[in-house]
N, C-alpha and C positions, 0 to 999 in steps of 0.2 A: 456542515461544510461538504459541498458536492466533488466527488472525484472530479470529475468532467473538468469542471472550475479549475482544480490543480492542474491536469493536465495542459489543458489551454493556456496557463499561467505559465508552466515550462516556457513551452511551444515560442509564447509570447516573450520570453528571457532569449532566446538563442536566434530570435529576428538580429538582420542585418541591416541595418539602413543602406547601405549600398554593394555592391556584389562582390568588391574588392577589400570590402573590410569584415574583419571577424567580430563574435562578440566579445566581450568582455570576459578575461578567464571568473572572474567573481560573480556575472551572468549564467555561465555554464556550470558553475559550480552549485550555485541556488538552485538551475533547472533540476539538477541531477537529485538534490535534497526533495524540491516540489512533487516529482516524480515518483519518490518514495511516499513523500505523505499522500499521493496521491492514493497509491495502491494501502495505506494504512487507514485513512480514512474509511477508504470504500468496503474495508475488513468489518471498521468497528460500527457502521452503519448499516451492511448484513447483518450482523451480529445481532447489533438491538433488533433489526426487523424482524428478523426470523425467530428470533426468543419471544417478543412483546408484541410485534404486531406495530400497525400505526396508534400510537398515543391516542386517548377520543375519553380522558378526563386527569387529574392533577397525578394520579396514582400511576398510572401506565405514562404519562409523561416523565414522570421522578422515575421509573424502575428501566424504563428505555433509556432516559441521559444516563443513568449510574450504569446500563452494558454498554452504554457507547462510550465513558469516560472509563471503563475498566479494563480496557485492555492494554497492556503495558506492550512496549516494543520487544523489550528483550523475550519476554516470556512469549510472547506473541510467536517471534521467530523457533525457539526452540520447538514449542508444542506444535508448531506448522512441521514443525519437519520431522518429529517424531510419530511414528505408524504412518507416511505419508502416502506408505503402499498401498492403506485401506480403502482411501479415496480414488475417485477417477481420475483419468489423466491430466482434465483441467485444473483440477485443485491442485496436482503435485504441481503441475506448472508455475500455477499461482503462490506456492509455499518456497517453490525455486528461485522463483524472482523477486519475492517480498525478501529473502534471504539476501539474495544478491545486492541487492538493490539498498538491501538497511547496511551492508555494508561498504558497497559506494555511496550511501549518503551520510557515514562515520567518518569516512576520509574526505569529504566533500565540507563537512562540517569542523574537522576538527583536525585534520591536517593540514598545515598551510604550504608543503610544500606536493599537493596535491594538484593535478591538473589534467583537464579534461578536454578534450579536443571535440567540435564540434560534431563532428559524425559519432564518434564515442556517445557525444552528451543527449544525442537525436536517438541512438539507437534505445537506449536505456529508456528513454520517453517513450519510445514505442514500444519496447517491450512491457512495459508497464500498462501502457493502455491494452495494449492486446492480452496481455492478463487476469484484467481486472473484468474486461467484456466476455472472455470465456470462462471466467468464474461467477459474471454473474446468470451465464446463461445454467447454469448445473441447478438442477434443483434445491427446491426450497428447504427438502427434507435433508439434503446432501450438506446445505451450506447451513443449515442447521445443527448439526454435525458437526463442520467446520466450526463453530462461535462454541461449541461448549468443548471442541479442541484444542482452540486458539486462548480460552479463557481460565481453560480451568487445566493447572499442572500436575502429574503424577508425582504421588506421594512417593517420596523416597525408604522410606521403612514399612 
């Protein structure tokens, strides 16, 4: 699943057919979820690249899906944001907004008496996209880093 695709997917939720009408609050509400999976996607897609590499036979295919199907939301979020200091400023960004972001797509998803106003639901898309491009621009060895942050949680004992 390509970020890009999500994002456009939003983008495409919160069109108007005409200038005097709004979208759909159940439009804007999806956008604002898309926009999350966008930037979780694009996490757990670093993740396998920079651990495995491109796939090139059935073994590093199997051990790439299993980092790209291993990373959980919740854990994802926490372990983003703990030592976020240690990283450069793009990553915090990106661990700020993935934060954000999974929590307006909690309320977006499972609030019903949630609501999201157009410029709200544009901003959140943009901030996602401009997160996800200046995380992917950080090094390989940085976001490297990132995937065995984002994947693996500190022992508590």
């Amino acid at each position: 699943m390509r970020w890009q695709d999500l994002i456009a997917t939003s983008r495409l939720l919160t069109a108007v057919p005409h200038p005097d009408t709004q979208p759909l609050q159940d439009s804007l509400r999806r956008a604002v979820s898309t926009a999350y999976y966008a930037m979780f996607h694009a996490l757990a897609s670093s993740n396998a690249d920079c651990l495995v590499g491109t796939p090139h036979d059935p073994l590093t295919e199997h051990v790439w899906f299993r980092i790209y199907r291993g990373l959980n939301h919740s854990a994802a979020k926490r372990n983003l944001l703990q030592n976020r200091s240690l990283f450069s400023l793009q990553v915090q960004q990106f661990a700020d907004v993935f934060a954000q972001l999974q929590d307006q797509r909690h309320r977006s998803d499972y609030d019903p008496n949630t609501t999201f106003t157009l410029i709200q639901t544009l901003d959140w898309i943009n901030l996602a996209e401009a997160a996800i491009e200046s995380f992917m621009q950080t090094s390989a060895d940085e976001r490297k880093m990132v995937a065995i942050q984002s994947l693996i949680g500190r022992r508590t004992n």
